[in-house]
N, C-alpha and C positions, 0 to 999 in steps of 0.2 A: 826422624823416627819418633813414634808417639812413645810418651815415656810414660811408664807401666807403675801403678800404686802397689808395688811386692811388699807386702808387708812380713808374712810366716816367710821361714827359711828353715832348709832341712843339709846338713853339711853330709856329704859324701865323699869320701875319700878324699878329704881338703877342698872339695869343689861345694860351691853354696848355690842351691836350686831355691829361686824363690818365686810365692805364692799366695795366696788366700784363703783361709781353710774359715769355712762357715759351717755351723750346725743350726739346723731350722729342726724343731722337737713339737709335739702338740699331741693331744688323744688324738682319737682314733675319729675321723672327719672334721676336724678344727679347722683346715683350710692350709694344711703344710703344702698342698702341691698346688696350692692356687694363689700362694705366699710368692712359692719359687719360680711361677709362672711369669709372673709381674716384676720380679727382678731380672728375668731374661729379659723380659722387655725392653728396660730399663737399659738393659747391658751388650747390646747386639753386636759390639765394637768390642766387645772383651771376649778371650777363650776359654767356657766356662766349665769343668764336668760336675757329675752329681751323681754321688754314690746313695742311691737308693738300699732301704732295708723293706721289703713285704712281710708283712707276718702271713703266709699263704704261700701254697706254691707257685701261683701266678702271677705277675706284677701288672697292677692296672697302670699305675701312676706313669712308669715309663714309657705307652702308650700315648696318655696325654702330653706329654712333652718331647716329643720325637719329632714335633711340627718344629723345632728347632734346631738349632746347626751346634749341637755341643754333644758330648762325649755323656755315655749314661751307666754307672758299673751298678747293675743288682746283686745284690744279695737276698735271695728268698726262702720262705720256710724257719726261720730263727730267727732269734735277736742280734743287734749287731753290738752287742755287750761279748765278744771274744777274741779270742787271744788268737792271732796269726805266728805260724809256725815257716820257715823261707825265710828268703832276703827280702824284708819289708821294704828297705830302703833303694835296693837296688830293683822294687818295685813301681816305688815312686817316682823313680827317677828314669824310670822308661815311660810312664805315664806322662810327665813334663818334655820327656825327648820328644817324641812322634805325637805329641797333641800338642804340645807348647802350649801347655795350660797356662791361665791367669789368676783362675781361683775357682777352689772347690767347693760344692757347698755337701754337703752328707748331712741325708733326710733317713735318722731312724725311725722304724717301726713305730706306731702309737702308741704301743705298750712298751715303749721302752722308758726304765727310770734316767731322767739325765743325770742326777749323781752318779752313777753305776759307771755309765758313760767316761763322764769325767774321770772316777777313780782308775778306770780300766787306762784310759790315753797319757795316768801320770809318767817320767821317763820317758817318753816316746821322742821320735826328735822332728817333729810338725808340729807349729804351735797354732793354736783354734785364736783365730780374733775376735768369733765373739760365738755367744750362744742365746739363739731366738726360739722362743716357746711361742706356740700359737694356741689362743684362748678361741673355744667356742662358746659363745656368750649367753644362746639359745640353750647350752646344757651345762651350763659353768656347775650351777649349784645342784644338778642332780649328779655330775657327776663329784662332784666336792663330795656328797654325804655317799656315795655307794663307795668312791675309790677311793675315798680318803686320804693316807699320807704317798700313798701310788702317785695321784692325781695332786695332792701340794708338791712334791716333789721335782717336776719339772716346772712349778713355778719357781719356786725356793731356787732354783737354779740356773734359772736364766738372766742372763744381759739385759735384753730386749722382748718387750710384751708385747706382744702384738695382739688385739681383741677382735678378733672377726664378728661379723654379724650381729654388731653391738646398736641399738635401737637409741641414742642419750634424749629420747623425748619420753623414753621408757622412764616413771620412777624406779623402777628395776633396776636401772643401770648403774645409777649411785649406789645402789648396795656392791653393784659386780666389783668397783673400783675399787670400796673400801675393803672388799676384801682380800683383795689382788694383793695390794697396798701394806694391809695388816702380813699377809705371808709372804712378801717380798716387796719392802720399801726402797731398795734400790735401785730397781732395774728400771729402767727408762719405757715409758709405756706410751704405744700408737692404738691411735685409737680411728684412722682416719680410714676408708672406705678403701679397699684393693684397688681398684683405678686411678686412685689419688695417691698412690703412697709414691714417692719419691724414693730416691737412693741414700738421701739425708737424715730420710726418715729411721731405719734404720743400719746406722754409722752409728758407733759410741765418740764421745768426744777425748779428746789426749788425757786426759786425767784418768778415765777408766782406762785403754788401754794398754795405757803405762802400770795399768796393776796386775795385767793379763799374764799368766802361767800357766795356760793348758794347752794339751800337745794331745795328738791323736793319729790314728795312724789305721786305713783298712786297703785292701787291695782287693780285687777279685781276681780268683785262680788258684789264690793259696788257702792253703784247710784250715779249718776254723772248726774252733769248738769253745761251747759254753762257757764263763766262767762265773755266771749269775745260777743260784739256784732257781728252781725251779718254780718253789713256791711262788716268787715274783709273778710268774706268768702265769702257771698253772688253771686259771681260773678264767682264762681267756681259749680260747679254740678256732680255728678258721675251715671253712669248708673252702674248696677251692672248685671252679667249674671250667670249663672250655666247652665251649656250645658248636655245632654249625649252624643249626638252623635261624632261620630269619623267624623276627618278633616285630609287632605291630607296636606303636604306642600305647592302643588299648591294653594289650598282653600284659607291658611292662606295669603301666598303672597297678592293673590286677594283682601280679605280682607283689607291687609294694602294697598293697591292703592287706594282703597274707600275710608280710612282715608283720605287720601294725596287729593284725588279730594273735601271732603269736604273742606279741608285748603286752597287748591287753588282757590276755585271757591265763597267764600262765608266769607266775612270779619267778619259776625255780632257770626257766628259761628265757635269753632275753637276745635280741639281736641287736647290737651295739653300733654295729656298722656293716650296710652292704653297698659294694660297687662295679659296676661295669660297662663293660661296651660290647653292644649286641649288634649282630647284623640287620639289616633293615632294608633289602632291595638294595635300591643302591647307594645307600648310606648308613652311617651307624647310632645306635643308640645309645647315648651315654647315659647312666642312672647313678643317683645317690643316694643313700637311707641313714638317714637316723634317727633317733626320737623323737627329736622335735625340729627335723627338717626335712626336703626329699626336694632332687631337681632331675628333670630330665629334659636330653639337648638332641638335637640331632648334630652331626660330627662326620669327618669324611677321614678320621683314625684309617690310617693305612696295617690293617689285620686282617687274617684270612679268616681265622674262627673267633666268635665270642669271648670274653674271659669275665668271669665273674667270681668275687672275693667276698664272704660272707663273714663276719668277726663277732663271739657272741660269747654268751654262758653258757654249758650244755645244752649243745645245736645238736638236733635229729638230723644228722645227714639225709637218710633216706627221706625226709620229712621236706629237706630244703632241695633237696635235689628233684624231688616229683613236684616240686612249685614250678621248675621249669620245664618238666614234659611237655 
């Protein structure tokens, strides 16, 4: 029998369930669900689930990772900064019975602060082996001066840096580092391309782990409520969509120009992040948007209707909603 790397343990009634508990954290299109796509890869021999948090009603992300053989709990519409009411425990331990989990990973929201996180998961009895922040490199320093201590915050707090879409022929790049650096000189920083990352790459070595102390703990099914105010968030909003109809490339393109003309023409409003998967004949369209990136793929996503996630500052619903008439 292949003998299992159990690191977290959760005791239940004298009985010790063990496990993996990972948090993958980043803004909002930093590359979390394209982080945790590559460690499935990585991991095809392990049994892995991943508790998703959407800020929207819809979840795109669990779409994209469904093309895998593991277990997916959403949480949609909040943040996953709350407090579960139940037997959390005797939650967990039916999620390890009938999946025979290896290790979890839990992917909050973009707007979620990972201090918050962390303060919320102290006492709990799952302990986190590590905590990964995912940097978007192409909007580090816009979003540094708009989100300020929001946007340090998930540096300041993570294990493992991971720097997506980072150009190092760019002089730009040495600035991104020393500042990563300057607001969190401990955490061990990858800088190496999604395709190439290894499983070594991010692993802490014995010395960090051994100073490891956080525990966390979410289930889905049981009620949950807030325990972050408001203000945190409040300045964030998500439109959510579900489409039938079929869209062309062209279409989508279009689409994203409309994004770009709101950003450009309109300070008070801004669209921070849009994503989805459209029907398209017989195959689907996947889109991304942000400020200073946009991809569109074609995809064979097993969904019946469309879903699309729009994340922003005072969004004109009727405004975003008639882009896709």
């Amino acid at each position: 029998m292949k003998k299992r790397n159990f690191i977290g343990k959760i005791e239940i009634k004298k009985r010790v369930i063990n496990m993996q508990i990972d948090i993958v954290s980043g803004f909002l299109g930093a590359g979390k669900t394209s982080l945790i796509r590559r460690v499935l890869q990585l991991n095809r021999d392990r049994r892995i689930a991943i508790i998703e948090n959407e800020f929207g009603e819809v979840n795109i992300d669990s779409s994209v990772l469904n093309d895998y053989d593991i277990k997916i709990k959403e949480i949609n519409a909040g943040c996953i900064c709350c407090s579960v009411s139940g037997d959390l425990e005797k939650g967990i331990e039916e999620l390890n019975a009938n999946y025979n989990i290896d290790k979890i990973i839990i992917e909050p929201t973009g707007i979620a602060k990972l201090s918050q996180i962390k303060d919320f998961i102290k006492g709990k009895n799952i302990e986190i082996i590590k905590s990964i922040t995912v940097i978007d490199a192409n909007n580090f320093f816009i979003y540094l001066e708009n989100f300020g201590n929001f946007y340090r915050d998930q540096i300041e707090n993570a294990d493992i840096i991971y720097i997506n879409r980072l150009d190092r022929r760019d002089r730009g790049s040495k600035n991104i580092l020393d500042k990563i650096k300057e607001i969190n000189n401990k955490a061990k920083i990858v800088l190496k391309e999604i395709d190439y990352i290894e499983n070594s790459d991010l692993e802490l070595d014995s010395n960090e782990k051994n100073n490891r102390n956080k525990k966390i703990s979410i289930s889905r099914g049981m009620k949950i409520k807030k325990i972050i105010s408001n203000k945190n968030i409040d300045k964030f909003e998500s439109v959510s969509l579900e489409l039938k109809r079929d869209y062309s490339e062209e279409e989508v393109n279009k689409i994203i120009e409309k994004f770009k003309s709101i950003n450009s023409f309109d300070d008070d409003r801004k669209i921070l992040r849009a994503k989805g998967i459209l029907n398209s004949g017989n195959s689907k369209i996947h889109f991304e948007y942000l400020p200073n990136t946009e991809r569109i793929e074609r995809n064979d996503y097993s969904i019946r209707e469309g879903k699309v996630v729009i994340i922003g500052i005072n969004l004109n619903r009727k405004e975003i909603k008639s882009i896709f008439d």
